[in-house]
matplotlib code that plots the C-alpha trace (Angstrom):
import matplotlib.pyplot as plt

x = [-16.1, -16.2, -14.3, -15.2, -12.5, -14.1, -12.3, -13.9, -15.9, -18.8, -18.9, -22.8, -21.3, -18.4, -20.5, -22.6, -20.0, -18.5, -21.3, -20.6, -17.1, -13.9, -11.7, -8.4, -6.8, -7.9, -10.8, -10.6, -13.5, -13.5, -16.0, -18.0, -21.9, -25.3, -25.9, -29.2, -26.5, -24.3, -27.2, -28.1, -24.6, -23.7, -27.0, -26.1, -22.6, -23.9, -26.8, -24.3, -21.2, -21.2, -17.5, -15.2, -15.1, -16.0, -15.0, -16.8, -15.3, -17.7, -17.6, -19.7, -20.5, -19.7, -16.8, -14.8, -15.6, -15.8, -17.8, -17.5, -19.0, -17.8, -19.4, -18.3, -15.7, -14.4, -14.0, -16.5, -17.4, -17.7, -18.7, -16.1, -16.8, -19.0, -15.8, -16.7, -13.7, -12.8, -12.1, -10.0, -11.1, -7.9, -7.5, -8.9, -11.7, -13.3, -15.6, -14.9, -18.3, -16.3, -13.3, -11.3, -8.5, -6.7, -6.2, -3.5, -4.6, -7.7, -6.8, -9.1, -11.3, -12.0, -13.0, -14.8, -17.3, -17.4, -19.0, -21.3, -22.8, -23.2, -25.2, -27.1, -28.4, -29.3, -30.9, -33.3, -34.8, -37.3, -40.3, -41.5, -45.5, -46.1, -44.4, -44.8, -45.8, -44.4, -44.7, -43.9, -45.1, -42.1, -41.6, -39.3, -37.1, -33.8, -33.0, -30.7, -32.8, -36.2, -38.2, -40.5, -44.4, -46.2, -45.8, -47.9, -47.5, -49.8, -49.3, -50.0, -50.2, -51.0, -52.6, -54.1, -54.2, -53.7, -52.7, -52.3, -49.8, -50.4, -49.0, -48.3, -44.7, -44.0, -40.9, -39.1, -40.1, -43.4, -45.2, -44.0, -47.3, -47.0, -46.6, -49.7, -51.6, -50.6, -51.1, -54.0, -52.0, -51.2, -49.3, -52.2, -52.5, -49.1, -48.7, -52.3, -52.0, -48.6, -45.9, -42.2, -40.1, -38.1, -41.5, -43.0, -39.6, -40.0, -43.6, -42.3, -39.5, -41.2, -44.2, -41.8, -40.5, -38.2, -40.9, -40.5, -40.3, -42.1, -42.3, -42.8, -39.0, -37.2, -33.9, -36.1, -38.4, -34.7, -32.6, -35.3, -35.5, -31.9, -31.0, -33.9, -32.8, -29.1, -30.7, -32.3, -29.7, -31.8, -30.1, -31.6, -33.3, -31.8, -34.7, -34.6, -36.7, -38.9, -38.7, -42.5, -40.8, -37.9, -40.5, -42.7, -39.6, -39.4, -42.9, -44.4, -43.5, -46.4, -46.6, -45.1, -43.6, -43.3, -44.9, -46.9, -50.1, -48.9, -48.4, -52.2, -53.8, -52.3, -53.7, -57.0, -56.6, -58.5, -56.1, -58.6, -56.7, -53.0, -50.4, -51.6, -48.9, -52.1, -53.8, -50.3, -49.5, -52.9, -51.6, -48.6, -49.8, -52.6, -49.4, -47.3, -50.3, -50.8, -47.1, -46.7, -49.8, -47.9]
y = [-14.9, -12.4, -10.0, -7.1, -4.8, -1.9, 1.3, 4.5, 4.3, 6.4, 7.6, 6.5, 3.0, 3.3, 3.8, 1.2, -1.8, -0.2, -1.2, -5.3, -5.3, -4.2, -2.3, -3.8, -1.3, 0.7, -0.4, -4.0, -5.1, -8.4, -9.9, -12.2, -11.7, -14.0, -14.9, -12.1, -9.2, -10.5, -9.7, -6.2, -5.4, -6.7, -5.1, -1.6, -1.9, -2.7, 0.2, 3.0, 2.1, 3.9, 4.7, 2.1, -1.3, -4.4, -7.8, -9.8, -13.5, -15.8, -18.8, -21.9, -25.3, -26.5, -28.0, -24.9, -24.2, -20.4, -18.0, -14.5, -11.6, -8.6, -5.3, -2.9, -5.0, -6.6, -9.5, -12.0, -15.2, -18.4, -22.0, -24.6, -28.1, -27.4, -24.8, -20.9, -18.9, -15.5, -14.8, -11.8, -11.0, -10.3, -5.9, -7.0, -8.1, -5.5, -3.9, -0.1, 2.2, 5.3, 6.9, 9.5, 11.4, 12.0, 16.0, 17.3, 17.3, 14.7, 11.0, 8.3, 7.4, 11.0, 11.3, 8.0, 9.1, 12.6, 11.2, 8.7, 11.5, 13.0, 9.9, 9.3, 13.1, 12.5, 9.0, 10.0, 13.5, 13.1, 13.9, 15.9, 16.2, 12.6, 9.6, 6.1, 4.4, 1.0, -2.0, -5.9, -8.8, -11.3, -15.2, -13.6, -10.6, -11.6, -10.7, -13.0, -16.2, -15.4, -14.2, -11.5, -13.1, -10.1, -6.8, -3.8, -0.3, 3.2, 5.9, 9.5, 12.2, 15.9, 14.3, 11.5, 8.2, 7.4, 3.8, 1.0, -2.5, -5.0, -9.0, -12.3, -13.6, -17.0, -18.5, -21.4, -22.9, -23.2, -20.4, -20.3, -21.3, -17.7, -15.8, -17.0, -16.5, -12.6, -12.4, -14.3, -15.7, -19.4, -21.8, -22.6, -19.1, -17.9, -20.9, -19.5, -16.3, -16.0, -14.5, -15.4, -12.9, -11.7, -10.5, -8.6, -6.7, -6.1, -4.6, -2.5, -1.0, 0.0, 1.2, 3.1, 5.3, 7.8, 8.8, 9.3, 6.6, 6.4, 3.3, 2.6, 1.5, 1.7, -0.4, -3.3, -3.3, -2.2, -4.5, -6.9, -5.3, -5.2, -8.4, -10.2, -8.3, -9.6, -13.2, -12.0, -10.7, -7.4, -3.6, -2.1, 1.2, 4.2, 6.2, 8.5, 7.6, 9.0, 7.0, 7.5, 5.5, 7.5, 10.8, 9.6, 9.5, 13.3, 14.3, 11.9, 11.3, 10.0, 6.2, 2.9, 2.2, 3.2, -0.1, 1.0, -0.3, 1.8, 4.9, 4.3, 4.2, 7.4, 9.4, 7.1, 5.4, 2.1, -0.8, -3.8, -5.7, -4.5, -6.9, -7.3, -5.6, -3.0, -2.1, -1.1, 1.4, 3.0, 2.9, 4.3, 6.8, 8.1, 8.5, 10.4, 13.0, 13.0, 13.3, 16.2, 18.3, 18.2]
z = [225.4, 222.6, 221.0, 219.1, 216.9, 215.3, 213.0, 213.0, 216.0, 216.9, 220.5, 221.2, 219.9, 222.1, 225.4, 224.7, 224.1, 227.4, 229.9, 228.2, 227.7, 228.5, 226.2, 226.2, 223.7, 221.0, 219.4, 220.9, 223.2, 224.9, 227.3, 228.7, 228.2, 226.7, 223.2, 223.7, 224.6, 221.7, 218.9, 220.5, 220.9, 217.0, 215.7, 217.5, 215.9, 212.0, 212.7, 214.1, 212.8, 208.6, 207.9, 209.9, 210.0, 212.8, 213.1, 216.2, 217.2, 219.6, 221.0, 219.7, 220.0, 216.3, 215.2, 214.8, 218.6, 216.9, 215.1, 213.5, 211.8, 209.3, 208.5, 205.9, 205.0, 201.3, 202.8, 202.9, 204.9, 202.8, 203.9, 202.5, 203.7, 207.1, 208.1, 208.3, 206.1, 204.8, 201.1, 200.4, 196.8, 194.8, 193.9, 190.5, 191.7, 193.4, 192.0, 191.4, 191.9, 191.1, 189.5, 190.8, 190.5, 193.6, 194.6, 196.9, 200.1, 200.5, 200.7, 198.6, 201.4, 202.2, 198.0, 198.1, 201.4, 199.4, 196.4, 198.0, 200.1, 196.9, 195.3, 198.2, 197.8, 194.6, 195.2, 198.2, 197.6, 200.5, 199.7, 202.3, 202.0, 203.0, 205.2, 205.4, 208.9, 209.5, 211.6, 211.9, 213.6, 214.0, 215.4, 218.4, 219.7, 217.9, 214.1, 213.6, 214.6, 214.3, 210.9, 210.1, 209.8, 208.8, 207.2, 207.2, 206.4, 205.9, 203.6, 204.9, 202.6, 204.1, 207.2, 205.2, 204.6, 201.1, 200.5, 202.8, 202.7, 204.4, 204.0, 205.9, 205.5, 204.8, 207.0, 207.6, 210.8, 212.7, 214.8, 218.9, 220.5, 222.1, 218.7, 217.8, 220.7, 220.9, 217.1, 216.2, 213.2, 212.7, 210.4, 208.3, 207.7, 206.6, 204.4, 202.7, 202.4, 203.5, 200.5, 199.8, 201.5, 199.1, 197.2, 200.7, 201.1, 197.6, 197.6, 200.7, 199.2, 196.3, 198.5, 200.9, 197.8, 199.1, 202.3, 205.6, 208.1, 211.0, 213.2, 216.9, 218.6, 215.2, 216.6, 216.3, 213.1, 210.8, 212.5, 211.6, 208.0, 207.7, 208.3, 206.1, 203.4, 203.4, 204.2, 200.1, 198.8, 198.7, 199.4, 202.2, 202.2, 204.0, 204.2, 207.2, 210.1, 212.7, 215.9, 217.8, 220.9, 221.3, 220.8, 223.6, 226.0, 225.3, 226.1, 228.4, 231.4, 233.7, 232.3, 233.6, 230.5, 226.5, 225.0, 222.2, 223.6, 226.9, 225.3, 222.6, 226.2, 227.5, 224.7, 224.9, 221.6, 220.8, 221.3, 220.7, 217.7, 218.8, 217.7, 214.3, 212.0, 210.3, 213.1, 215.0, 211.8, 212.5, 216.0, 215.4, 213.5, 216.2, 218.2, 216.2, 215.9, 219.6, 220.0, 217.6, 219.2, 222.5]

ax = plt.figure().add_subplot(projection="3d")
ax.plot(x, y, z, "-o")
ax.set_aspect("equal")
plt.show()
């Protein structure tokens, strides 16, 4: 069983933990459903939910026969002795990003969301004469147990491409047997050529500037971003995003379903070395054209 308590709730949230759970007052979800539904219901929750706040308690086999998760929260899980525990930092603590005087009429929250609107406009002027197209080759379908392996990404700059990235990813276990046989890539070569992860988020970030995403099922590749990031210690970009799978949806209709390599064949692009992390930018990016001429 799980339950899920959420503040600030955004309604495309709300419909979504309503087809799992049951909503047993408000902003309390509880409910039986897999460890797979879990993640994609916890990943929708940190990817939607900006303002409020969400607190998720499962069951486990460990000795606390209990887990949980926070987002947007001051508190923070710490590990003393083998046992999972919050630590509410004391009101001296916290760190303080901005002063303010309070004004009749607005409360601190409302002044505090004010201003970082503000400093996220200032941050990320988008450029808008060029984007960045992304992909990732990963050891499985779940962020929160299986690690990025490759990492590619295409500049475009007025309808060109300018610069390319491309990089293996070290992790921490061996390749599935099936990850390498859809891939190509093996253990030998990611310990080769393979670089820290830390360093390839790094390079990416700084590649990705303030551009443009675009990226084929988006839900997937940031969720994957988001949480390797956090594993680093690293802040994650908020660039804004273009989502080629969710475009496709729009315009085409007459395919069996919206796979990448699917929707490359529709439009009769070459799909001879998909599921390598470059080739699927170039992909990608044959798509969004194709998309945007429709």
């Amino acid at each position: 069983m799980i339950v899920i308590t959420l503040s600030d709730c955004p309604p495309k949230v709300r419909g979504d933990l309503s087809k799992w759970l049951i909503e047993i007052n408000t902003g309390v979800y509880v409910g039986q459903v897999s460890a797979r539904v879990r993640e994609e219901l916890w990943k929708r929750i940190c990817e939607n939910l900006h303002a409020g706040r969400a607190t998720m308690v499962f069951h486990t086999m460990g000795e606390q026969q209990m887990d949980f998760r926070v987002h947007n929260t001051t508190w923070e899980p710490v590990d003393f002795d083998g046992l999972k525990l919050m630590r509410r930092p004391l009101p001296s603590a916290r760190k303080q990003s901005q002063t303010m005087v309070l004004e009749k009429g607005f409360s601190k929250a409302a002044k505090m969301q004010k201003v970082d609107r503000i400093n996220r406009a200032r941050k990320y002027t988008l450029k808008e004469d060029s984007y960045i197209v992304l992909d990732l080759e990963t050891t499985g379908l779940s962020c929160a147990v299986h690690e990025i392996i490759e990492i590619a990404a295409i500049c475009i700059v007025h309808d060109a491409v300018e610069a390319e990235l491309s990089m293996l990813v070290q992790c921490q276990t061996s390749l599935p047997e099936n990850i390498s046989k859809l891939t190509g890539i093996t253990d030998e070569m990611l310990q080769q050529q393979g670089v820290p992860l830390y360093q390839a988020l790094s390079q990416l970030i700084s590649f990705a500037e303030n551009r443009r995403i675009v990226c084929h099922n988006a839900a997937f590749d940031f969720g994957f971003l988001h949480a390797a990031c956090q594993r680093v210690g690293l802040s994650m970009f908020h660039n804004p995003c273009i989502d080629t799978l969710t475009l496709a949806r729009r315009k085409v209709f007459d395919v069996v379903d919206y796979k990448l390599n699917t929707i490359a064949s529709y439009f009769s692009l070459d799909t001879s070395n998909h599921h390598r992390a470059l080739a699927d930018c170039y992909l990608t990016y044959g798509i969004y054209k194709k998309l945007n001429e429709l």
